[in-house]
ROKOLLO-172803 format. One record per residue: x, y, z of N, C-alpha, C, O in turn. Coordinates in pm, whole numbers, plus 50000, padded with zeros to 5 digits. Layout:
XYZXYZXYZXYZ/...
//
This chain:
496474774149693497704777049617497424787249508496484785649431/498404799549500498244805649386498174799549281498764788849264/497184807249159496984802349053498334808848963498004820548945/499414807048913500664812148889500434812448742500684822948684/500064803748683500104809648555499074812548498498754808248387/498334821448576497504830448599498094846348524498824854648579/497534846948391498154861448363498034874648436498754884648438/496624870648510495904885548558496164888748671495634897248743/497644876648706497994879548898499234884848857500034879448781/499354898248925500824900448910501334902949063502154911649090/500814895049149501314893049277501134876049287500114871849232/501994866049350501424852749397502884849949501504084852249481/502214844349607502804837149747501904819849709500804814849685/503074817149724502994800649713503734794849875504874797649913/503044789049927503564782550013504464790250146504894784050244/504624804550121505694810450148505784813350325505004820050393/507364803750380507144808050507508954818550527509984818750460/508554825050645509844834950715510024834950820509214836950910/511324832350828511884825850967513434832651002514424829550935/513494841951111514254847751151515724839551224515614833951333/516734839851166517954841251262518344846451382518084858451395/518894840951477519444827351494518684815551557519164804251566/517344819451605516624813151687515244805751584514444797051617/515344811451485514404804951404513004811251454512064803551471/512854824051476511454831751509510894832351352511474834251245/509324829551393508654826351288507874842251245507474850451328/507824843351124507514860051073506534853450998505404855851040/506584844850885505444838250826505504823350810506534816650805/503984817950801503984800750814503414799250655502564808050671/503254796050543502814786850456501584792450412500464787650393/502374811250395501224819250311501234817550173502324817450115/499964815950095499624814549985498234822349956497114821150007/498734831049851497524840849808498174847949642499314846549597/497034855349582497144865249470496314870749458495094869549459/497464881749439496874899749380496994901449252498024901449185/495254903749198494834903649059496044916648987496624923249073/496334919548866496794931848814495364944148800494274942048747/495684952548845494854966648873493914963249024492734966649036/494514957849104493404952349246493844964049315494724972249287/492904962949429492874971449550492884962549633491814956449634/493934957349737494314943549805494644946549938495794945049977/493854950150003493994953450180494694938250247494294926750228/495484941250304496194932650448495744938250594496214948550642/494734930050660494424936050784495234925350908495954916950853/495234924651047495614914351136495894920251247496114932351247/495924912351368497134916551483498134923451454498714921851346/498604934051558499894938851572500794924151591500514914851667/502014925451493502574914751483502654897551434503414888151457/500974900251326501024888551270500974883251160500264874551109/502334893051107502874889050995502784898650844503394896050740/501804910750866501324917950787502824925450653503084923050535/503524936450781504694940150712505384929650652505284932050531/506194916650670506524907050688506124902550566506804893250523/504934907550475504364903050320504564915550224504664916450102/504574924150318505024939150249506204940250172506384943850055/507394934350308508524936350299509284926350170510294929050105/508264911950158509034905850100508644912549925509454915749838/507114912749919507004919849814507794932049699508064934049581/507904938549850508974952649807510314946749775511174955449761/510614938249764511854932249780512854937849901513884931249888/512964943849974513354943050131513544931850193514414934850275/513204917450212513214905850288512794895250160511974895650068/513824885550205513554870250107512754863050182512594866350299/512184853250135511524842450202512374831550207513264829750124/512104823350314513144811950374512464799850296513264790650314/511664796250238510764785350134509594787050086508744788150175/509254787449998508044788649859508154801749784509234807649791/507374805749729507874806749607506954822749582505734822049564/507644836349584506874843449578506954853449429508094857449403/506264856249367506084857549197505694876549181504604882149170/506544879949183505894893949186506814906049046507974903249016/506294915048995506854924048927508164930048979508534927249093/508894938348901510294941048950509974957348991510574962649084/509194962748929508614980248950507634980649046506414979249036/508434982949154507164986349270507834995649369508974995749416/506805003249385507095015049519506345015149636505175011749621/506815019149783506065020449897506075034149911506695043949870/505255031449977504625045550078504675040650209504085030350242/505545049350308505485043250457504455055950565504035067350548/504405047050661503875054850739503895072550822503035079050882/505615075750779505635085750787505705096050681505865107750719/505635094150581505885089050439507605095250427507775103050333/508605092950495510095092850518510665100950403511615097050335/510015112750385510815121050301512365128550364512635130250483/512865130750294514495132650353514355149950388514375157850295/514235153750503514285165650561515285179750459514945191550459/516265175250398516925183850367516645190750227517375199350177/515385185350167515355181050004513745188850031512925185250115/513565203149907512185205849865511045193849843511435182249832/509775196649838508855186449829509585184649658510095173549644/509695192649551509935189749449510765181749423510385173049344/512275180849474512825169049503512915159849563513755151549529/512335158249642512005145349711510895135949607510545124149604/510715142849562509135138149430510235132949353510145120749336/511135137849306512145133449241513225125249248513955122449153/513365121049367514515116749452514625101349333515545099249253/513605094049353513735077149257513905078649076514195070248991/513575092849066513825092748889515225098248926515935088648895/515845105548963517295109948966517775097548972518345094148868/517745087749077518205077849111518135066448967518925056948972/517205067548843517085063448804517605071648626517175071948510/518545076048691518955084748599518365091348458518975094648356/516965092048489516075098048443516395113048371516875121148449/516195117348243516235125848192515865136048236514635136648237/516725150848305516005162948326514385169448287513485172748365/514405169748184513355170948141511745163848153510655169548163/512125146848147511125144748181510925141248371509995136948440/511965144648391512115147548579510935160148599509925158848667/511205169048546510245183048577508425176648464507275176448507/508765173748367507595168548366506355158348441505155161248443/506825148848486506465137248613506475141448728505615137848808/507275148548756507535153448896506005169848911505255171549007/506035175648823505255186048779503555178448772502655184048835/503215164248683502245160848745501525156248843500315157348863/502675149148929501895141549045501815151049145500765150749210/502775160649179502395171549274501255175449228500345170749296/500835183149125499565186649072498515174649114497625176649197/498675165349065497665151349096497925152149277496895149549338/498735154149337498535154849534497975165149564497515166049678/497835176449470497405188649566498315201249577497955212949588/499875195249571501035203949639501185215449584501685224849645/500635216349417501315227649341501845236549375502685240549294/501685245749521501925256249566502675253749673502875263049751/503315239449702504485237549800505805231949819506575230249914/505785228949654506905225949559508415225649594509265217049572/508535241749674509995247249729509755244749858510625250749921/508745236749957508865241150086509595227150093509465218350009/510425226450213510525215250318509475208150399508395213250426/509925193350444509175186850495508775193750658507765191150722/509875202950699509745204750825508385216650834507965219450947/507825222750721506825228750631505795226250681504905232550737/506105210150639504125209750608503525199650734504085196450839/502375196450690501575193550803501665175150763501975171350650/501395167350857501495150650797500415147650660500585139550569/499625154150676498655153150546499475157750432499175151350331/500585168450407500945170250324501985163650292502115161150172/503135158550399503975145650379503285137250323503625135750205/502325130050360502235115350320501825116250171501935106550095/501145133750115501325131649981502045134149882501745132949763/503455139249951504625143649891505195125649874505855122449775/504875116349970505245102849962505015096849885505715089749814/503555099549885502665094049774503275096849616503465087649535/503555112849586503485116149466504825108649401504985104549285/505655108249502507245098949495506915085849443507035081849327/506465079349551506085067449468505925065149347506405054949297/505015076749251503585072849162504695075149054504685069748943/505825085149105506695093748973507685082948888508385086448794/507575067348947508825061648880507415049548789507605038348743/505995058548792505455047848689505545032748782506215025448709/505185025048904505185016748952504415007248897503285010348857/504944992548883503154988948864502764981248939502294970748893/502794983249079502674978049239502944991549324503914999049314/502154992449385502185006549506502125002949627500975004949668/502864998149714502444994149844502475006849936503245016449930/501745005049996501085014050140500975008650273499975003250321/501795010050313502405004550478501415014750610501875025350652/500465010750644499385020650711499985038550697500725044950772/499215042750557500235051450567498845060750623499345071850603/497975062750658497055068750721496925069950889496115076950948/497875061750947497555057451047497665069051161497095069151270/498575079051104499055092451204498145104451202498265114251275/497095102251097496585112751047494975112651113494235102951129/494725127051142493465131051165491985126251113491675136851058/491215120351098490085120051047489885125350881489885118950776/489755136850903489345145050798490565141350737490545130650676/491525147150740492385144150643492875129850562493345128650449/492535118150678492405106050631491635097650505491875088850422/490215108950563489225107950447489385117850300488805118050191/490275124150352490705131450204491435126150140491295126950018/492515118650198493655110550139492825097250080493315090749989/491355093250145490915081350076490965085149931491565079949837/490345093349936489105100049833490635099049711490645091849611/491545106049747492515110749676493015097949605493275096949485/493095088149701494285075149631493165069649562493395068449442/491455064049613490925057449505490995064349386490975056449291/491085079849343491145085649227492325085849127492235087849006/493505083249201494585080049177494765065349105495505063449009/494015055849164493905041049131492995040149018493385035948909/491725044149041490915049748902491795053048811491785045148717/492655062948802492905070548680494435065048634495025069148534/494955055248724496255050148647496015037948635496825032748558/495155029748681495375014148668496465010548773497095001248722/496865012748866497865008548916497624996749033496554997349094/498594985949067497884977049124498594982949297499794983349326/497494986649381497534990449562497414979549609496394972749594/498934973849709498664965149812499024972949922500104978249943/497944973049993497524982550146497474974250240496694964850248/498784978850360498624973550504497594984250600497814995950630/496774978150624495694989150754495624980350862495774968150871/495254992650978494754986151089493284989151150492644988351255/493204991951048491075000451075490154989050957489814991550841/489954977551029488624975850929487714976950836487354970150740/487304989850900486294998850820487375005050738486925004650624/488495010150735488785015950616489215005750528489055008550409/489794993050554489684985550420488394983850369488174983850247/487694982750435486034978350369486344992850237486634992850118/486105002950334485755011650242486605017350134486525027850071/487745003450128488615010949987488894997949897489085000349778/488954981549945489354973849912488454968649799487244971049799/489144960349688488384946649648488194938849721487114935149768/489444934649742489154920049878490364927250001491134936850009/489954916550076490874919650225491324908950271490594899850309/492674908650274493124894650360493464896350505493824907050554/493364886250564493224884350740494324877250759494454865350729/495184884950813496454874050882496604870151031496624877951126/496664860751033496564855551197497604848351208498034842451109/498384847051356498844834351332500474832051242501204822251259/500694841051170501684845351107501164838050908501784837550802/499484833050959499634826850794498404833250752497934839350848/497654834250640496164839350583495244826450666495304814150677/494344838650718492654831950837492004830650688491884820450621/491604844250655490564845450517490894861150472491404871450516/489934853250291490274866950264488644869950210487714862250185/488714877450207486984887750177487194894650053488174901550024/485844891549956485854896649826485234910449923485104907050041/484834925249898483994934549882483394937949784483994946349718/481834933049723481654937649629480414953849648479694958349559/480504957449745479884973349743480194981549650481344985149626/479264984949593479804997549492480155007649553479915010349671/480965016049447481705025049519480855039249433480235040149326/481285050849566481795053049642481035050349748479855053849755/481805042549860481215036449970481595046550096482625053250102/480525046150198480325057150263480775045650403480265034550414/481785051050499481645045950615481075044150729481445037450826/479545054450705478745053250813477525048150757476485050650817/477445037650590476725033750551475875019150634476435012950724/474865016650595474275005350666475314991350584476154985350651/475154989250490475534978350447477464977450433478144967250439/478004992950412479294985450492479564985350613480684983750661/478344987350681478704981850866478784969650852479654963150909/477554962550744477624946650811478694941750748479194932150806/479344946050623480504939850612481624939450706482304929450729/481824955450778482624954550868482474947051028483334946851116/481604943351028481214934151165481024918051099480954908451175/480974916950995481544904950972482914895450949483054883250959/483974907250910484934906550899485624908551077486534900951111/485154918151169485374919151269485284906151349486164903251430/484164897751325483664884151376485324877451383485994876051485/485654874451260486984866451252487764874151309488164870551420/488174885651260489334891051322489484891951503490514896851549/488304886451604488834887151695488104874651743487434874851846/488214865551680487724848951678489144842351776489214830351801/
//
């Protein structure tokens, strides 16, 4: 059971199950867990067992049908395509949640002016999404997110479309990002090894409820073709296909 009055969790699932209409399909059974404030909190599992389904309720997108889930009201995702609106410059689309938040002009071009700078984009500001390459979407997504000050970032496999290299650039990019704001990352993946190589801990969903969850204590920066996060990742592999 979450520890709830726990100051340093600003995530907690108590008991929490989800259960679909009209047939009563089960999405989650009697998950209970917490995400420290400033964590790096990987969700790994089966296709379909239950992962989004903790995302969604988090983000506030989906309620839970019983127990009790405790989370901040400021939180942003990042999705997998990172769903920027085709018609809108990268600069506005960076902007799209402070407009929405009727955010002052001024400090719109200020916020909006750093996190592009902090993604890389500086020089793609005026282009369209139909522009750039998925490496540069997902950090026009990214920079959206970061611009309304979140203090929860969820990441819905947002790597999952992307090339190698660029994957590993986008690591490099968000742990520096997490470094330098404090911000608390709950990350859905489907690669093992890349939670190893970005997480504190990692939770395992099976089943539609938490198998286990794994502290990582490797120092960072952790290399994925290192010896010692192989054996983490083949230990964690053990369960995951138990």
């Amino acid at each position: 059971m979450p520890n709830d009055t726990n100051s340093s969790n600003i995530i907690a699932f108590d008991d929490v199950s989800k259960t679909h209409p009209p047939k009563g399909d089960v999405a989650l059974r009697n998950v209970s867990f917490t995400v420290a404030k400033g964590e790096f909190f990987c969700i790994i599992g089966p296709s379909g067992s239950g992962k989004s389904s903790i995302l969604k309720l988090i983000a506030g997108l989906d309620a839970s049908s019983s127990g009790t889930v405790i989370k901040p009201d400021h939180i942003s995702m990042v999705f997998q395509s990172g769903a920027l609106l085709p018609w809108l410059t990268v600069f506005e689309n960076v902007a799209l949640g402070l407009r929405a938040a009727h955010t002052a002009e001024h400090e719109i071009h200020t916020l909006c002016t750093k996190y592009i700078e902090m993604m890389g984009l500086q020089t793609l500001e005026k282009q369209y999404p139909r522009e750039l390459s998925g490496g540069q979407r997902q950090r026009v997504g990214i920079a959206r997110a970061l611009a309304v000050s979140p203090a929860v970032l969820l990441l819905d496999e947002p790597f999952s479309s992307l090339d190698p290299k660029t994957t590993e650039e986008l690591h490099k990019d968000v742990l520096k990002i997490w470094r330098d704001t404090g911000t608390t990352i709950v990350m859905v993946s489907h690669s093992i090894e890349e939670a190893v190589s970005l997480a504190d801990r990692i939770m395992l969903i099976k089943n539609f409820t938490v198998d286990r969850i794994f502290t990582i204590t490797l120092p960072r920066p952790r290399h994925e073709h290192g010896e010692k996060l192989a054996r983490e990742v083949l230990q964690i592999r053990h369960e995951f296909f138990k």
